[in-house]
C-alpha positions as CSV (number, residue, x, y, z in Angstrom):
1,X,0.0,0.0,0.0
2,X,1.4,3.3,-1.0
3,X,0.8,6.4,0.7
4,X,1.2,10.1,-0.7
5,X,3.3,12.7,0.5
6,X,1.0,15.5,1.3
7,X,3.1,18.6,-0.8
8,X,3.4,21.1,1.7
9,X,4.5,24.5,1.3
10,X,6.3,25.7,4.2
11,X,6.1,30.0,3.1
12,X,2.6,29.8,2.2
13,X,1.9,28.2,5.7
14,X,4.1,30.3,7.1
15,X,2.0,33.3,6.2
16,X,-1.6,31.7,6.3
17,X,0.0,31.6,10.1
18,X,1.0,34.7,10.2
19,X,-2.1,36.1,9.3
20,X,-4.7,33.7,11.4
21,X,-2.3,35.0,14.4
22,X,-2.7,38.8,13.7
23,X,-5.9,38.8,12.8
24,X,-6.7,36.8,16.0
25,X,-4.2,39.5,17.8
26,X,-6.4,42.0,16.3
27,X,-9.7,40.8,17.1
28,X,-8.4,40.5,20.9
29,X,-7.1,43.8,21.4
30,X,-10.2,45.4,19.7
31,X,-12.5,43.9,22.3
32,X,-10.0,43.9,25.3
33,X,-10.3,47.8,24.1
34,X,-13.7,48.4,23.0
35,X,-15.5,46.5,25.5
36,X,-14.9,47.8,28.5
37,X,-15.7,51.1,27.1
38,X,-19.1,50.2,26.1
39,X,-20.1,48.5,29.7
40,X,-18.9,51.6,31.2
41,X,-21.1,53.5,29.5
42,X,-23.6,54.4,32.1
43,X,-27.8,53.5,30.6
44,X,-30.2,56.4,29.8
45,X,-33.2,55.5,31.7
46,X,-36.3,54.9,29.8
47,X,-38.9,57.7,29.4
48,X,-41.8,58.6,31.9
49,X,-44.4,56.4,31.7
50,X,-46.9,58.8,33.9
51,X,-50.2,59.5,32.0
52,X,-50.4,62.7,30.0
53,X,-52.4,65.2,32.0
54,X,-54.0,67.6,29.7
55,X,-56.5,69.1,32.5
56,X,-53.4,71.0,33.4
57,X,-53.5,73.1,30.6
58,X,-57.0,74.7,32.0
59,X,-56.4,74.0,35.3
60,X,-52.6,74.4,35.8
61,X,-51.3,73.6,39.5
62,X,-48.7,75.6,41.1
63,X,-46.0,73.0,40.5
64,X,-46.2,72.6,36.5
65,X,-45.4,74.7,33.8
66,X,-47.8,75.5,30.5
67,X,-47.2,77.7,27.8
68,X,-49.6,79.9,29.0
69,X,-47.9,80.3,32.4
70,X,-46.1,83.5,32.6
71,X,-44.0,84.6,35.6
72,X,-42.9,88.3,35.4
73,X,-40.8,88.2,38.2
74,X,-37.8,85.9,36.1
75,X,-37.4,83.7,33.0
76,X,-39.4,80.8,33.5
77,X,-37.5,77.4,33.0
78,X,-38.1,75.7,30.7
79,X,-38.3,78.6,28.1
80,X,-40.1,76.7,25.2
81,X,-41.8,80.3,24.3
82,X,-39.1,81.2,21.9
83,X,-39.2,78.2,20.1
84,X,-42.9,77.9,19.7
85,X,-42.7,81.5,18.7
86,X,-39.9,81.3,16.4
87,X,-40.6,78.3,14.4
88,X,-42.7,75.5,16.2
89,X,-46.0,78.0,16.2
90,X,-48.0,75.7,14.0
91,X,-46.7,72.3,14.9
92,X,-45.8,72.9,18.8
93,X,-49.6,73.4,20.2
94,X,-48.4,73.9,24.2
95,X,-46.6,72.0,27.2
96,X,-47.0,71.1,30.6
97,X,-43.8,71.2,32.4
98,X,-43.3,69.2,35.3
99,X,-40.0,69.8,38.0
100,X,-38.0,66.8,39.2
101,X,-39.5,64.4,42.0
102,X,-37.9,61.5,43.9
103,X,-39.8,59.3,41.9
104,X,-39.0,60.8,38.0
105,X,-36.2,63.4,36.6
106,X,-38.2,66.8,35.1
107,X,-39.6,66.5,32.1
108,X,-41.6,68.5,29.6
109,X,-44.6,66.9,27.8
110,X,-45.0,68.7,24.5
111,X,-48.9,69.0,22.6
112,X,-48.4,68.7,19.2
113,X,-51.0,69.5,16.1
114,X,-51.4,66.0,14.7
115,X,-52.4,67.4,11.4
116,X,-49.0,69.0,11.0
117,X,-47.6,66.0,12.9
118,X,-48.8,63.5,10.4
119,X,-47.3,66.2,7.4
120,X,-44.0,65.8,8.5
121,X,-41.8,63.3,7.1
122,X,-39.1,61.1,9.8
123,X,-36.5,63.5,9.5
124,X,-38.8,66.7,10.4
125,X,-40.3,65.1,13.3
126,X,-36.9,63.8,14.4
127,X,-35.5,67.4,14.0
128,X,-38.3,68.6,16.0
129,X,-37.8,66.3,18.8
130,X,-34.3,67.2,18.7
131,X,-34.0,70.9,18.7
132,X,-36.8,71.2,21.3
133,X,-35.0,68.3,23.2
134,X,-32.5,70.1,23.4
135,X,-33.5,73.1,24.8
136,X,-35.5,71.4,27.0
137,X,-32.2,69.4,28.2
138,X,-30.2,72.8,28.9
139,X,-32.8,73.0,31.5
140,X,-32.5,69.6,32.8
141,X,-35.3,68.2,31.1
142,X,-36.6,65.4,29.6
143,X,-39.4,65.4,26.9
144,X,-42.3,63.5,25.5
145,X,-44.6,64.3,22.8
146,X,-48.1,63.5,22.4
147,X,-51.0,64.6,20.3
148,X,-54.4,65.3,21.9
149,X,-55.9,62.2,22.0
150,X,-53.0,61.2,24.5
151,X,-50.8,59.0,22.0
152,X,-47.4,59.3,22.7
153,X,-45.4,60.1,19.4
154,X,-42.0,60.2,20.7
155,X,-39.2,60.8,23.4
156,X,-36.2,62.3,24.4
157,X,-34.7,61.4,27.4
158,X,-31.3,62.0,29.2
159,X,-28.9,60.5,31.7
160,X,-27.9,64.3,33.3
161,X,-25.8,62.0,35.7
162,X,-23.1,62.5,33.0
163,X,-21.2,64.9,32.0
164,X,-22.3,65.8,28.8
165,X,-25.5,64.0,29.5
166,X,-25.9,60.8,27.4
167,X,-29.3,61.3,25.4
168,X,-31.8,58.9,23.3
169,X,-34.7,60.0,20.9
170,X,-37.7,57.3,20.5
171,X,-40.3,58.0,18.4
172,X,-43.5,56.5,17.2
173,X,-44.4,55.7,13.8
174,X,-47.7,54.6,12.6
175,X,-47.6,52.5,9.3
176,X,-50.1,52.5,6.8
177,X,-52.6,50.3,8.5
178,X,-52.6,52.4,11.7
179,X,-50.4,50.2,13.8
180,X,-48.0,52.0,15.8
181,X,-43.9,50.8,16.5
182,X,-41.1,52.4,18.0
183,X,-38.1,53.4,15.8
């Protein structure tokens, strides 16, 4: 019985070596690196889940904030008036800001028209969320959206526990059939 001899290239083992080793060298370092960065990174808690309290808005309670509430003593935090004024008039309806408790960080919910809500494509209403999040964050808020009939359209919510404060927009979508999911 004869057996071969299996032809063996010592160079282009050599380098197949070579480059299983440093690409497994690679692959090591890059997670020995990247990983413990990412656990580090301290969560951004999830949004309010407290009911939208519209009766507010006609029957606001010393503690909350509306767009109707006006204090002429100082600037009245969070100052959304500017941006409603400047370019959220149509789309930005009013808000009910409430100040932090021990249960929940401060957050603004914000009224929107859902007729110029529903005009707007993903990037508009993302822009939105943004820019008014981000106001609203300067202040040490957080923000949720809703239309009138109470459905929550999106979120924007911050860890202020770091420094800058780590921040996540949600929003809403509602396909063509009326079902809503979370983007």
């Amino acid at each position: 019985m004869h057996i071969p001899k299996l032809c063996v290239r010592p160079w282009r083992w050599r380098s197949h070596r070579q480059t299983s080793f440093l690409l497994l060298l690679t692959i090591s370092l890059t997670t020995l690196l990247v990983a413990p960065s990412l656990a580090q990174t301290p969560p951004i808690p999830s949004p309010s889940s407290a009911p939208l309290e519209l009766d507010l808005l006609t029957k606001p309670k010393d503690y909350v904030i509306t767009a109707n509430t006006i204090n002429t003593a100082r600037l009245t935090v969070p100052s959304l008036w500017w941006a409603q004024q400047n370019s959220e008039k149509k789309l930005l309806d009013n808000w009910i800001a409430y100040p932090a408790s021990e249960k929940e960080p401060a957050r603004v919910d914000l009224i929107v028209n859902q007729q110029i809500w529903s005009l707007l494509e993903y990037v508009e209403r993302y822009d939105f969320v943004n820019r008014l999040g981000s106001a609203a964050r300067n202040f040490g808020y957080n923000v949720r959206v809703f239309n009138y009939q109470k459905e929550p359209l999106a979120t924007y919510t911050c860890n202020f526990n770091t420094s800058p404060a780590l921040c996540s927009i949600q929003t809403t979508v509602k396909n063509k059939i009326g079902l809503l999911r979370s983007l």
